[in-house]
C-alpha positions as CSV (number, residue, x, y, z in Angstrom):
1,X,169.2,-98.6,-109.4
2,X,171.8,-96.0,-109.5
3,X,170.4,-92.9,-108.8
4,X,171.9,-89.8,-107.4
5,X,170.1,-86.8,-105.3
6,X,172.3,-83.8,-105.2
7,X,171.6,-80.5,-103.1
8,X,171.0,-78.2,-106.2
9,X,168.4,-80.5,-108.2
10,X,166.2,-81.1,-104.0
11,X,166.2,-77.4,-103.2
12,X,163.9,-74.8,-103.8
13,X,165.2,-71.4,-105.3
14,X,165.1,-68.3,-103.3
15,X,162.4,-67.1,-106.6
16,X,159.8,-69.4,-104.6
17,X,159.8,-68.2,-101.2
18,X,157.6,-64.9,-100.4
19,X,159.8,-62.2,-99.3
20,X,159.7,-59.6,-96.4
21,X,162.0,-56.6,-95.3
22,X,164.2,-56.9,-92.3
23,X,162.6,-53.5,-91.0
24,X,159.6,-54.8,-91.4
25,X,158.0,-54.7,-88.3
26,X,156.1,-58.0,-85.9
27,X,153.1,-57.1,-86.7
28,X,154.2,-57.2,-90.6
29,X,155.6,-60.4,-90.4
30,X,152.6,-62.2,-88.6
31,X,150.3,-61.0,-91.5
32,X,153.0,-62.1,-94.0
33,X,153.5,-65.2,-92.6
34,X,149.6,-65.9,-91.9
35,X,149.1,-64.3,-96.3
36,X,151.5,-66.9,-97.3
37,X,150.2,-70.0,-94.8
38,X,146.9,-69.6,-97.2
39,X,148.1,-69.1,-99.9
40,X,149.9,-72.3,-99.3
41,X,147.4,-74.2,-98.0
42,X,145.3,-73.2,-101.3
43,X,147.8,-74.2,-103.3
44,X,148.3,-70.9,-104.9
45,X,152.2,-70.5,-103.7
46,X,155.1,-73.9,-103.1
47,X,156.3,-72.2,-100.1
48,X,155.4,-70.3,-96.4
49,X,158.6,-69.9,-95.2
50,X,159.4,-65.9,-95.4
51,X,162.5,-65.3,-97.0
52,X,164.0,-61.7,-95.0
53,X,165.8,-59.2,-97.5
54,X,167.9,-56.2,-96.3
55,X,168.5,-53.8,-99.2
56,X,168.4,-56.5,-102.0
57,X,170.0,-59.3,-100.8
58,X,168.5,-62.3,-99.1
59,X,170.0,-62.8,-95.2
60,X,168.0,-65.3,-93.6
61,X,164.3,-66.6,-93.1
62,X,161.5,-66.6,-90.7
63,X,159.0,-69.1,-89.7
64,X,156.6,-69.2,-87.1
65,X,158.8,-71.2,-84.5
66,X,161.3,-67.5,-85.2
67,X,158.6,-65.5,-84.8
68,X,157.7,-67.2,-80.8
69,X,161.4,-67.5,-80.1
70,X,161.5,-63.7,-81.2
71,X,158.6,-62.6,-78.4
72,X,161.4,-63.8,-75.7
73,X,164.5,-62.0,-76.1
74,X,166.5,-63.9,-73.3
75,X,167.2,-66.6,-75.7
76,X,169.9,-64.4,-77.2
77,X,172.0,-64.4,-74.6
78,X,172.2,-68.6,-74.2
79,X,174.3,-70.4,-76.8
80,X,174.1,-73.8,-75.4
81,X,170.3,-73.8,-74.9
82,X,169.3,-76.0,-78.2
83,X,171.8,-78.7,-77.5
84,X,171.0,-78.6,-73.8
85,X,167.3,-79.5,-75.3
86,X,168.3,-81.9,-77.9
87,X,170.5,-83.8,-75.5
88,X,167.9,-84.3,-73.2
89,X,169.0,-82.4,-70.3
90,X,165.6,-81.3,-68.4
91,X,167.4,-80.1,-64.9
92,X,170.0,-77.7,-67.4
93,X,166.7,-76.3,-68.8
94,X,164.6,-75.6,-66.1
95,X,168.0,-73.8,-64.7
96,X,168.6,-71.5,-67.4
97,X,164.7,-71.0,-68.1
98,X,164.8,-69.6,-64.2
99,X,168.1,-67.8,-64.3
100,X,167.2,-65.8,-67.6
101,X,163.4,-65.6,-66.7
102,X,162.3,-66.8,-69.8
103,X,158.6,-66.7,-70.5
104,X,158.0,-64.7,-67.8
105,X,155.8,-62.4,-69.6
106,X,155.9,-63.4,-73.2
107,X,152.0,-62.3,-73.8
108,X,152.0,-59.5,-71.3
109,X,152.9,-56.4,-73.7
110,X,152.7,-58.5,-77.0
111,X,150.8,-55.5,-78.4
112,X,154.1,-53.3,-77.5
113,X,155.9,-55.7,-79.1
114,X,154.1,-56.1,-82.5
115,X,155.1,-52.8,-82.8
116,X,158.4,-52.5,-81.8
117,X,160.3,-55.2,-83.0
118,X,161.8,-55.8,-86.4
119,X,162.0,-58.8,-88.6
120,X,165.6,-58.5,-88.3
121,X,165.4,-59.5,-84.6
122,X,163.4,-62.3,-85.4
123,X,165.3,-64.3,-88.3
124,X,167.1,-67.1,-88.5
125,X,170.7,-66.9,-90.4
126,X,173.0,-69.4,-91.9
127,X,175.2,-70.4,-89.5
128,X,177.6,-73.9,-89.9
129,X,174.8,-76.3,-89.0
130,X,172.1,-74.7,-90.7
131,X,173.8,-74.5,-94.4
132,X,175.3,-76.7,-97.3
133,X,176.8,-75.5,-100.2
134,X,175.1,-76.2,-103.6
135,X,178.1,-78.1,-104.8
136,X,178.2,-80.6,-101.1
137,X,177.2,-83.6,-101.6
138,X,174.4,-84.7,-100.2
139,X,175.2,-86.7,-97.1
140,X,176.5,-83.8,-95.9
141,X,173.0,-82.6,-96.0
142,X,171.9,-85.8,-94.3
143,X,173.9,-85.7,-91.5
144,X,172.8,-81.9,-90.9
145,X,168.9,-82.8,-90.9
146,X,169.6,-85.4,-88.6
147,X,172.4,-83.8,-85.7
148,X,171.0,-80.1,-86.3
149,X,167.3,-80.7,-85.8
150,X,166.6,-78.3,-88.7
151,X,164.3,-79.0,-91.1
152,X,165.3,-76.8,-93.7
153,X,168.9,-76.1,-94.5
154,X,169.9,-73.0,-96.1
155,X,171.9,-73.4,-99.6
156,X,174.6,-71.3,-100.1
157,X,177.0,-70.5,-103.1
158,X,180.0,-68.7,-102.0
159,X,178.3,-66.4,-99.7
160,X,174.9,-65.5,-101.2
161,X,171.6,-67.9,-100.3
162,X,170.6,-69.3,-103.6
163,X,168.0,-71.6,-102.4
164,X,166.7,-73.7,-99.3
165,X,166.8,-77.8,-99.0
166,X,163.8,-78.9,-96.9
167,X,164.0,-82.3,-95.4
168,X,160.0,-83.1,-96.7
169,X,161.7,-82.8,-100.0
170,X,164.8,-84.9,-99.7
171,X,162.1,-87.7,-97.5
172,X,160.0,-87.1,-101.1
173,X,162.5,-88.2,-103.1
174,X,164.6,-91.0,-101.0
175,X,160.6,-92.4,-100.9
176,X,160.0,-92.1,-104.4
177,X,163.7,-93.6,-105.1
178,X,162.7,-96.9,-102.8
179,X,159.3,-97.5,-104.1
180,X,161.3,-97.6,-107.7
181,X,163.3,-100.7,-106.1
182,X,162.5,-104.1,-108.0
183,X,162.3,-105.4,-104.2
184,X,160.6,-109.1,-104.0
């Protein structure tokens, strides 16, 4: 069988994905979020990843992992902190997590917060592991879902989003692909 996935006929448009502002404000974005969770769940809507706009143009999304990594602002200042996770590194962790008192009161004023912060402090943007361009092929993609830890990639053309690649999607069709094999 002699089939070929590609990144623009896996991902799912920008159209698909609910949207919400970048000033929008926590509180906003946990209703938004929890709106399109049911509607998911329903089946009403594909999608319940929040794609964030900023006068027009998409920039980034939020999911509910950005939205707890938003409540601790620390994390902005630590660039190796992922890979010191994904590497398996427990004594780097429980360093930094002391040094930059992280979680030290996440809960304590999340009421403040809801009202404070902005959904552009909470977003995730494309950055060089996160993103494939729609014309990659798609082991690029592979290789990104399994070094980056990211289960959705963003897909880019030139530099606008144009659509996001989730790996349930590409698993869905590598699945559907090997049950197709005449395998005896």
């Amino acid at each position: 069988m002699d089939t070929i996935l590609t990144i623009k006929d896996l991902m799912r448009p920008v159209g698909e994905f609910p949207r919400i502002s970048a000033q929008a404000y926590f509180y906003e974005v946990m209703q938004t979020l929890g709106e399109a969770n049911e509607a998911y769940l329903s089946g009403k809507s594909p999608q319940r990843t929040l794609l964030v706009e900023d006068n027009g143009v998409i920039v980034g999304k939020i999911s509910p992992k950005d939205v707890v990594r938003g409540l601790e602002p620390q994390y902005d200042k630590i660039d190796s902190f992922s890979d010191a996770i994904r590497y398996g590194v427990p004594h780097i962790v429980k360093s930094m997590k002391k040094d930059y008192m992280l979680w030290h009161e996440p809960l304590g004023d999340l009421c403040r917060k809801a009202g404070e912060i902005k959904a552009a402090k909470l977003y995730s943007k494309p950055g060089e592991l996160q993103a494939v361009k729609i014309t990659d092929n798609m082991d690029n993609a592979f290789h990104l879902f399994v070094t980056s830890g990211h289960d959705t990639l963003y897909v880019m053309d030139g530099d606008a989003i144009v659509g996001l690649l989730r790996f349930s999607d590409v698993y869905a069709a590598i699945c559907k692909i090997v049950s197709e094999c005449k395998i005896t």
